[in-house]
C-alpha positions as CSV (number, residue, x, y, z in Angstrom):
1,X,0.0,0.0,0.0
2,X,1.3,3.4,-0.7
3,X,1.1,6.8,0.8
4,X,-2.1,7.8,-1.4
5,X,-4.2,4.6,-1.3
6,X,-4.1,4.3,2.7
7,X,-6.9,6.3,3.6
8,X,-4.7,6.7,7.1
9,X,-1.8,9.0,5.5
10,X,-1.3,12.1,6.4
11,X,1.7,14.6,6.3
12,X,1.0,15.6,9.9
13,X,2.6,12.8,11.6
14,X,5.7,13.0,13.7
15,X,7.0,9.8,14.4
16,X,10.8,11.0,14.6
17,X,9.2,13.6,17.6
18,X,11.4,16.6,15.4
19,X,9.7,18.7,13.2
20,X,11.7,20.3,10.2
21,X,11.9,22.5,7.8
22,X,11.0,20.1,5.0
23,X,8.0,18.8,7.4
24,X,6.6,22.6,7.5
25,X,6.5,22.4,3.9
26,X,4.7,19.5,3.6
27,X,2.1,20.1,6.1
28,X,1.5,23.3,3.8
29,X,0.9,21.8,1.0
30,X,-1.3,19.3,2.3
31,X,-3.3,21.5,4.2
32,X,-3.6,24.2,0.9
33,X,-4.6,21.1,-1.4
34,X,-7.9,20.4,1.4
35,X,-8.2,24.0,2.0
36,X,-7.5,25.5,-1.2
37,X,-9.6,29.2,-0.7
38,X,-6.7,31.6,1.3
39,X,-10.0,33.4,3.3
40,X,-10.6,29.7,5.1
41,X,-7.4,29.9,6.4
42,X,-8.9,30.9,9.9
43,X,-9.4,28.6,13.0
44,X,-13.2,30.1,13.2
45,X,-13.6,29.0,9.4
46,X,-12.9,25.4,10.4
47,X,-14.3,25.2,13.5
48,X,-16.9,22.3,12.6
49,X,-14.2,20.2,10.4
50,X,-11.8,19.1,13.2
51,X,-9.6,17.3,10.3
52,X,-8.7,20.8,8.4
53,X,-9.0,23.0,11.6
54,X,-6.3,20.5,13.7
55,X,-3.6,20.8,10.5
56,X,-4.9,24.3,10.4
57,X,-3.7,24.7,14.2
58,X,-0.3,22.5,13.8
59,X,0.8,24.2,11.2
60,X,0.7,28.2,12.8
61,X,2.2,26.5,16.0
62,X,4.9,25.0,13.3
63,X,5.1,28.5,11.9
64,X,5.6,30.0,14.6
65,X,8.3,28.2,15.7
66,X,10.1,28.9,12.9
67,X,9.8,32.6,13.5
68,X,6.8,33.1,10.9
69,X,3.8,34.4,11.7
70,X,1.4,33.4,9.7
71,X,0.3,31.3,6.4
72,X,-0.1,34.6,4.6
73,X,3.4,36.1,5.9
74,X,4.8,32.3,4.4
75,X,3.2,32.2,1.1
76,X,4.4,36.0,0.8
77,X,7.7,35.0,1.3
78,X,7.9,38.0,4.2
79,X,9.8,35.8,6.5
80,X,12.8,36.6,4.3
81,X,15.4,38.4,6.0
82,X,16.5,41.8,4.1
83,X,19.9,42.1,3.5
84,X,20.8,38.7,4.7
85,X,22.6,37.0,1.8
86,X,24.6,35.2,3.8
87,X,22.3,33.6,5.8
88,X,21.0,32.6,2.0
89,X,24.4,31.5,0.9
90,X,23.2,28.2,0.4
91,X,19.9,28.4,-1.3
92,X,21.6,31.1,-3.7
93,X,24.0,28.8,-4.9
94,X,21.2,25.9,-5.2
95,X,19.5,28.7,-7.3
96,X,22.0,29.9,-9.2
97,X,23.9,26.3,-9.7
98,X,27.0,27.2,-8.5
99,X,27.5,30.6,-10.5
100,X,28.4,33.8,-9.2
101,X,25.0,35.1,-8.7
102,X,23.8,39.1,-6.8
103,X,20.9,39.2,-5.3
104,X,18.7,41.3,-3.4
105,X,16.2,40.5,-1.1
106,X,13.2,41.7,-3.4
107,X,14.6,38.9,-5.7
108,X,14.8,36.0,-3.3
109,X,11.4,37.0,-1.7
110,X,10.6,36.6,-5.4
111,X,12.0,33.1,-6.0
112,X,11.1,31.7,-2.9
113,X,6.8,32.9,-3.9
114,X,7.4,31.7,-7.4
115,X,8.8,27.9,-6.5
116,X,5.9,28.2,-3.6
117,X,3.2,28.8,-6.2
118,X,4.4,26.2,-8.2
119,X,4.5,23.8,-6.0
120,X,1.1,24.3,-4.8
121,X,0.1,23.7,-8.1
122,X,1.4,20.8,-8.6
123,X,0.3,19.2,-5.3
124,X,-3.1,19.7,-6.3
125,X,-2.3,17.0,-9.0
126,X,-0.1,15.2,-6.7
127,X,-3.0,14.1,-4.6
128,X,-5.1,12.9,-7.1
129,X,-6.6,9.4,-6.1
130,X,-5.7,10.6,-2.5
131,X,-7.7,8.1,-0.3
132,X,-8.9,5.4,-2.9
133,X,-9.4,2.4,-1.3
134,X,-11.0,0.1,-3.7
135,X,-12.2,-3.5,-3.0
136,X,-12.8,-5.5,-6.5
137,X,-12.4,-4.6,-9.9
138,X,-8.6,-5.6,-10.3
139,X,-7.8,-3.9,-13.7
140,X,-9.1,-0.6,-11.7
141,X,-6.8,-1.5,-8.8
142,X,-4.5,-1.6,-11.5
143,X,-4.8,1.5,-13.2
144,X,-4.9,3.6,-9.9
145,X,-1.2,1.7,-9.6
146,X,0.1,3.2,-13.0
147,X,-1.0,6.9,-11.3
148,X,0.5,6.1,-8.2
149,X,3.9,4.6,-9.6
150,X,3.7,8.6,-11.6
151,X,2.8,10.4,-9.2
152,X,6.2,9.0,-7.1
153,X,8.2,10.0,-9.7
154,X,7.0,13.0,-9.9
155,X,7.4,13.8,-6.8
156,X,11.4,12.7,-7.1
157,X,11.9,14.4,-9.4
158,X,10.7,17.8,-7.6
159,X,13.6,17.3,-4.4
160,X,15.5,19.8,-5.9
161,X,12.6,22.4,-6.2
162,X,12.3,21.2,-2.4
163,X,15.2,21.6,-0.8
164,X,15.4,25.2,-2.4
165,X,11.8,26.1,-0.5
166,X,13.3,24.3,2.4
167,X,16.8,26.3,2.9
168,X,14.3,29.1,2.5
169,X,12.8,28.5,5.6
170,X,15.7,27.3,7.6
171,X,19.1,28.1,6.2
172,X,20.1,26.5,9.7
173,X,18.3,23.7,9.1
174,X,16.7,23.8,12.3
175,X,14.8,20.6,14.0
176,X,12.0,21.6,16.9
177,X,10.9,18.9,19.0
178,X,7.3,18.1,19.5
179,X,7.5,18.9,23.5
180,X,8.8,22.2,22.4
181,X,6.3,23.1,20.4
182,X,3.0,21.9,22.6
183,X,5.0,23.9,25.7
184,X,5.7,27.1,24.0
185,X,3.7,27.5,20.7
186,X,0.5,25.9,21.8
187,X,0.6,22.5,19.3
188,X,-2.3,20.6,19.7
189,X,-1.0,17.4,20.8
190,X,-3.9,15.0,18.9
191,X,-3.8,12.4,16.4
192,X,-4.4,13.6,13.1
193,X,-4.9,10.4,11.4
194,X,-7.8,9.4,13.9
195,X,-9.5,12.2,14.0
196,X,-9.5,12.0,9.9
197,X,-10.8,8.0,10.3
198,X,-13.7,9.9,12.7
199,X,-15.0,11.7,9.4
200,X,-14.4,9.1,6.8
C-alpha cells in the first residue's frame, strides 16, 4: 500500500518527535490542497471540520516556531530576512547552480513565492486518487497503480525544487521537538490520522 491509497496517511505525523523544515512544507501543501480558498485559512472558518481546523492549528504552532507568523506572511515570502545573503548563501548557490549570482532580497522573496506557487500547483495534481481504497475490480486497482507509480516519480523528481523552498525556511536547518512546540507554541497534541478515520 502506498502513501495515497491508505486512507490513514497524512503529512502531519511525527514519528521522529522533530519537526523540520522540509516537514513545515509538507504540512502546507497538504493543508492548501484540502483547504485550497486563502479566506478559510482561519481557525473560526474550520471550527466544525476538526480534520482541516487541527492541520490548520499545527501548522501556525509549526510557523511559529520557525519565527513566521502566519500562512499569509509564508506564502508572501515576508519571513525573508532583508539584507541577509549570507544567511542565504546556500539556497543562492542551489538557485543559481554554483554561478556567481547578486541578489537582493526583493529577488529571493521573489524566487522563494514563485517555486511556492508552483509547488502548490502541482500538489493539487499530486493528490489525485488521495484516499482510494477500492475492493474489486482488479484492472481498476491496477490502473490507480500506473498513477500512483507517476505520481512517485513526480514527486522525485521535484527534491531539488524542495530543498530550495526548504533552505528558505531554515538556512540552519533547524529541527524543533514536538515537547517544544505543545509547551511554548501551543501544538495541539492530537492524532491527526484518527481524527481524519472519525470523518471518513
Amino acid at each position: 500500500m502506498t502513501r495515497l491509497n491508505d486512507p490513514t496517511f497524512t503529512m502531519f505525523s511525527f514519528k521522529s518527535g522533530l519537526v523540520s523544515s522540509k516537514d513545515l512544507l509538507n504540512c502546507y501543501l497538504e493543508f492548501v490542497v484540502l483547504v485550497r480558498e486563502s479566506q478559510a485559512w482561519q481557525e473560526e472558518q474550520l471550527a466544525d471540520n476538526p480534520p482541516r481546523l487541527y492541520r490548520l492549528k499545527q501548522l501556525n504552532a509549526i510557523l511559529r516556531a520557525f519565527d513566521i507568523n502566519d500562512l499569509v506572511e509564508f506564502r508572501n515570502g515576508d519571513f525573508i530576512e532583508k539584507d541577509a545573503h549570507d544567511r542565504y548563501e546556500e539556497v543562492i548557490s542551489l538557485i543559481s547552480l554554483g554561478s556567481a549570482c547578486v541578489s537582493i532580497r526583493d529577488d529571493l522573496q521573489a524566487c522563494f513565492c514563485s517555486l511556492l506557487q508552483y509547488r502548490e500547483e502541482i500538489e493539487k495534481g499530486l493528490w489525485f486518487g488521495s484516499g482510494y481504497y477500492h475492493i474489486g475490480s482488479k484492472i481498476l486497482n491496477t490502473t490507480y497503480n500506473h498513477i500512483w507509480q507517476s505520481i512517485a516519480e513526480i514527486r522525485a523528481s521535484l527534491s531539488s525544487i524542495d530543498q530550495i523552498i526548504i533552505g528558505f525556511i531554515s538556512p540552519d536547518k533547524k529541527r524543533i521537538p514536538i515537547e517544544h512546540l505543545v509547551c511554548d507554541f501551543n501544538f495541539p497534541d492530537v492524532d491527526i490520522a484518527s481524527i481524519d478515520m472519525e470523518w471518513l
